[in-house]
MIDOSE-1310 file (N, C-alpha, C; in nm, 2 decimals, decimal comma, always signed):
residues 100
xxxx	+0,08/-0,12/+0,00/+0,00/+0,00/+0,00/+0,09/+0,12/+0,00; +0,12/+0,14/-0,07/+0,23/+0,28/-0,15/+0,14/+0,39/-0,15; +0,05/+0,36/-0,24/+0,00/+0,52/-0,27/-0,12/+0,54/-0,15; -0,14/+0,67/-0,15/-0,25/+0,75/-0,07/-0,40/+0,69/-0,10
xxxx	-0,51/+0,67/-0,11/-0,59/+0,59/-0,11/-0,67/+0,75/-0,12; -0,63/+0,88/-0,06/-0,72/+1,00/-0,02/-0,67/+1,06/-0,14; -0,59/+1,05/-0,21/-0,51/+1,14/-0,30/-0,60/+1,14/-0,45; -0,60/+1,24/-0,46/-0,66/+1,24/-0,63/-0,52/+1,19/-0,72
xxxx	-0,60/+1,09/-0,84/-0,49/+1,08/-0,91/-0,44/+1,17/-1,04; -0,54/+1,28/-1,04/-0,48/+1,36/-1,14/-0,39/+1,46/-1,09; -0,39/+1,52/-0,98/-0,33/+1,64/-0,94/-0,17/+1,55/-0,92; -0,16/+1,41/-0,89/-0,03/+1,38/-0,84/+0,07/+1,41/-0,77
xxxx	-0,02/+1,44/-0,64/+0,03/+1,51/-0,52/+0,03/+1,61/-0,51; +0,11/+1,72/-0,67/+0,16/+1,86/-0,59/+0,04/+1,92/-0,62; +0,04/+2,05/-0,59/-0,10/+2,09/-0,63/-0,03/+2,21/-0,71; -0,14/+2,22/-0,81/-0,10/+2,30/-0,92/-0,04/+2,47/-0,94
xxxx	+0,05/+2,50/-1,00/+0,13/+2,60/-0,98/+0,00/+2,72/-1,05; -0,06/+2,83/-0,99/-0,10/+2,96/-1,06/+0,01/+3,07/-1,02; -0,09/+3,18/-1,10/-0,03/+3,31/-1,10/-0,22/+3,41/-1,08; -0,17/+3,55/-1,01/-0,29/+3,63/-1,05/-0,33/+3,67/-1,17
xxxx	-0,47/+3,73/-1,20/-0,54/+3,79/-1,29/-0,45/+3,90/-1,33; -0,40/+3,90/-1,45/-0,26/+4,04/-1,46/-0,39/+4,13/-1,47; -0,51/+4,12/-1,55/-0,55/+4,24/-1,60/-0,62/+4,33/-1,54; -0,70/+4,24/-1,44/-0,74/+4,28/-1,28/-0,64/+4,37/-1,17
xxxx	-0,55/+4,33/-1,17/-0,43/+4,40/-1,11/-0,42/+4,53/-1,14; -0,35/+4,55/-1,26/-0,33/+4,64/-1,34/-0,45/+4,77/-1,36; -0,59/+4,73/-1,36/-0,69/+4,82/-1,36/-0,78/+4,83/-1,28; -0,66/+4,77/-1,13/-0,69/+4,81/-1,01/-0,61/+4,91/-0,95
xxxx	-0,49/+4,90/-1,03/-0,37/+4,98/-0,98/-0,36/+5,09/-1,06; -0,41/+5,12/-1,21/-0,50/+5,23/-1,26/-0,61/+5,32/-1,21; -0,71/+5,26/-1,16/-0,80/+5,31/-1,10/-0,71/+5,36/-0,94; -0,69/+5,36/-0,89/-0,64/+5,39/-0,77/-0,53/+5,46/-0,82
xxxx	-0,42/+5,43/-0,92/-0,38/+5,61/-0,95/-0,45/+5,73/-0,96; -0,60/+5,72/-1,08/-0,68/+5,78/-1,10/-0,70/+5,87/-0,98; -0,76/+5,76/-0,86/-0,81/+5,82/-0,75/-0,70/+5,91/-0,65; -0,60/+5,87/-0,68/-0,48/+5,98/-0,61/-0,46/+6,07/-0,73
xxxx	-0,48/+6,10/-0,76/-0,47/+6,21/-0,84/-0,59/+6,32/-0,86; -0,70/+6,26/-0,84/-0,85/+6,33/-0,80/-0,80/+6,35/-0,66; -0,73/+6,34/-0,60/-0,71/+6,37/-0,37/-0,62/+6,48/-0,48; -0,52/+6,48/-0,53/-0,42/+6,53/-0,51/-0,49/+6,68/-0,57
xxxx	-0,60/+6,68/-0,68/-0,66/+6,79/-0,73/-0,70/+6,90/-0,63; -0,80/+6,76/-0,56/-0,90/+6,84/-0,48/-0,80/+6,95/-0,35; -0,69/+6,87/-0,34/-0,55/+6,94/-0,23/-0,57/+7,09/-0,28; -0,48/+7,07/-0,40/-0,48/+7,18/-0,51/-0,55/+7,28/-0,50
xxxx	-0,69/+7,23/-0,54/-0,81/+7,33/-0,57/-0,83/+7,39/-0,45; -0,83/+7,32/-0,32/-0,84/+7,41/-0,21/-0,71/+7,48/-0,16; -0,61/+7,47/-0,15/-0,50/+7,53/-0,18/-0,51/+7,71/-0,22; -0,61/+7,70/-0,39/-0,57/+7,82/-0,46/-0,71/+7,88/-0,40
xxxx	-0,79/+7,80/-0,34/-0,94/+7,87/-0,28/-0,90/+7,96/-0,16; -0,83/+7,90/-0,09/-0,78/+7,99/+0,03/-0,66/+8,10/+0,01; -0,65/+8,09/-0,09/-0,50/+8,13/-0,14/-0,55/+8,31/-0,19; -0,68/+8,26/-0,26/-0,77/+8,33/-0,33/-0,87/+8,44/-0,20
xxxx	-0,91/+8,38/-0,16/-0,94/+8,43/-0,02/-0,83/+8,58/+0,09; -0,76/+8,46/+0,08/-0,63/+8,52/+0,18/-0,59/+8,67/+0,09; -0,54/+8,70/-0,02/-0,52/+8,79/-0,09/-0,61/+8,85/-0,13; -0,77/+8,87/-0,14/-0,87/+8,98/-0,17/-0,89/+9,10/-0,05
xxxx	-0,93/+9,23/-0,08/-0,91/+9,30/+0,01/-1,06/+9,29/+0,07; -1,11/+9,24/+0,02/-1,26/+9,23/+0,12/-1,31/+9,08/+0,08; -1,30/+9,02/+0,15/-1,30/+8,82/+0,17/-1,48/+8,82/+0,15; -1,51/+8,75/+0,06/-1,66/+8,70/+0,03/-1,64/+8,57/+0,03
xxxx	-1,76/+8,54/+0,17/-1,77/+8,38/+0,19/-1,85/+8,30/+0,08; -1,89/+8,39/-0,05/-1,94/+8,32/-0,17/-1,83/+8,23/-0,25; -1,72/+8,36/-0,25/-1,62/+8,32/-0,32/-1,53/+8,19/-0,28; -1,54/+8,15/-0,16/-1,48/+8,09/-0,06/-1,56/+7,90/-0,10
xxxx	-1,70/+7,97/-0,06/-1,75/+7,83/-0,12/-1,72/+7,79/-0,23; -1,76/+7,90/-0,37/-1,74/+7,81/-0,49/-1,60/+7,74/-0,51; -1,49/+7,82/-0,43/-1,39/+7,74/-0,45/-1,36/+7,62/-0,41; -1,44/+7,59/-0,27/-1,44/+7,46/-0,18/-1,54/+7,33/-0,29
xxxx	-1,67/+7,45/-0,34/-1,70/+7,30/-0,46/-1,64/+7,29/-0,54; -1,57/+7,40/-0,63/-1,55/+7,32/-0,71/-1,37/+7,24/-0,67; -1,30/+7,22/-0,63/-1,22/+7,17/-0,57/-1,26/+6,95/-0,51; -1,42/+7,02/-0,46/-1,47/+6,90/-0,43/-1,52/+6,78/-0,53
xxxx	-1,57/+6,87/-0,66/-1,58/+6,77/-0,76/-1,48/+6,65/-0,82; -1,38/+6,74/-0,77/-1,29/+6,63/-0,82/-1,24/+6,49/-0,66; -1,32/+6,55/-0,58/-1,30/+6,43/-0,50/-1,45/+6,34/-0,48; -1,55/+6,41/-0,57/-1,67/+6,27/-0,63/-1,63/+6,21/-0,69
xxxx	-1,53/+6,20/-0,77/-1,47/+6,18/-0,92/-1,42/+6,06/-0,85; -1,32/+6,08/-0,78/-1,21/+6,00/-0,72/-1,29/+5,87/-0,66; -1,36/+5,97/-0,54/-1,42/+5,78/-0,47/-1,46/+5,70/-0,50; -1,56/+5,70/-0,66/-1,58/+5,57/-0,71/-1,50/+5,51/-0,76
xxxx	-1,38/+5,58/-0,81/-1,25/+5,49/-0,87/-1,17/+5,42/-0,79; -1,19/+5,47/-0,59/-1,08/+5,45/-0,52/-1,18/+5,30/-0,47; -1,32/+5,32/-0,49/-1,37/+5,17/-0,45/-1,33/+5,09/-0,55; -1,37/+5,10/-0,70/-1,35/+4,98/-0,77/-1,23/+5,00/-0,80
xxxx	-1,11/+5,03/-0,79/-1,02/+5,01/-0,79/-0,95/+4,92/-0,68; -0,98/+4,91/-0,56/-0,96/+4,82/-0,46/-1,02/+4,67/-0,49; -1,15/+4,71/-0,56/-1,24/+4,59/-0,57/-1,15/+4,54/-0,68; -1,09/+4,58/-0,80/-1,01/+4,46/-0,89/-0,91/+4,41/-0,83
xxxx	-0,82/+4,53/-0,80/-0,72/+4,44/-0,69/-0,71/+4,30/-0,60; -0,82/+4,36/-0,55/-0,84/+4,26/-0,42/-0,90/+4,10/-0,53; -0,96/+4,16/-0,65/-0,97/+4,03/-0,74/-0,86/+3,99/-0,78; -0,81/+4,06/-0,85/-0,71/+4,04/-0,91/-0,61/+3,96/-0,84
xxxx	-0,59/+3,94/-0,73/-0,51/+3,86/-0,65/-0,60/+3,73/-0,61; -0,71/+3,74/-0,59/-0,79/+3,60/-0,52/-0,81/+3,55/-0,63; -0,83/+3,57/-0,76/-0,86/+3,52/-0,88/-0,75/+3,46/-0,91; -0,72/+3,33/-1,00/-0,62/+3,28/-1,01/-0,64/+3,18/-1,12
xxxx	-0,55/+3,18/-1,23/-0,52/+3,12/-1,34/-0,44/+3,02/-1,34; -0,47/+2,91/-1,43/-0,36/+2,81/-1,40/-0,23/+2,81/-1,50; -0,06/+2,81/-1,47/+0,01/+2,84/-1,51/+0,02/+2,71/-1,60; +0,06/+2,72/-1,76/+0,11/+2,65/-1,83/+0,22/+2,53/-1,84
């Protein structure tokens, strides 16, 4: 009685060599640049809002806001790319191809 009796006889013990979803990865790791780059806007935009503010001789809290929205759109922009971008990733590694 040599062989395992529990063992599958196709796998033949070792169990099979994969690799991750490359394309999953990659347009997880896209998407999540995307989204650092919509934070890094939004930084920006508020940056020249206050900037804008700080240098007028009479400060209007209008002007103040529009700069805070529009600065903000680009951080709506960002969080849906910063979720699905985690979500391929996180695929992109649990998903698994069989290597040749």
């Amino acid at each position: 009685m040599s062989e395992n009796p529990y063992r599958s006889p196709s796998t033949g013990g070792a169990s099979p060599r994969t690799r991750s979803t490359r394309w999953l990865v990659w347009s997880g790791a896209v998407c999540l640049g995307l989204a650092s780059l919509c934070l890094s806007l939004t930084v920006v935009g508020m940056i020249v809002s206050f900037h804008t503010i700080a240098q007028s001789q009479t400060p209007n809290p209008a002007d103040l806001a529009h700069g805070i929205r529009m600065s903000m759109l680009a951080t709506v922009a960002g969080m849906p790319l910063g979720i699905v971008g985690v979500g391929l990733l996180i695929a992109g590694l649990i998903i698994r191809r069989p290597v040749e």
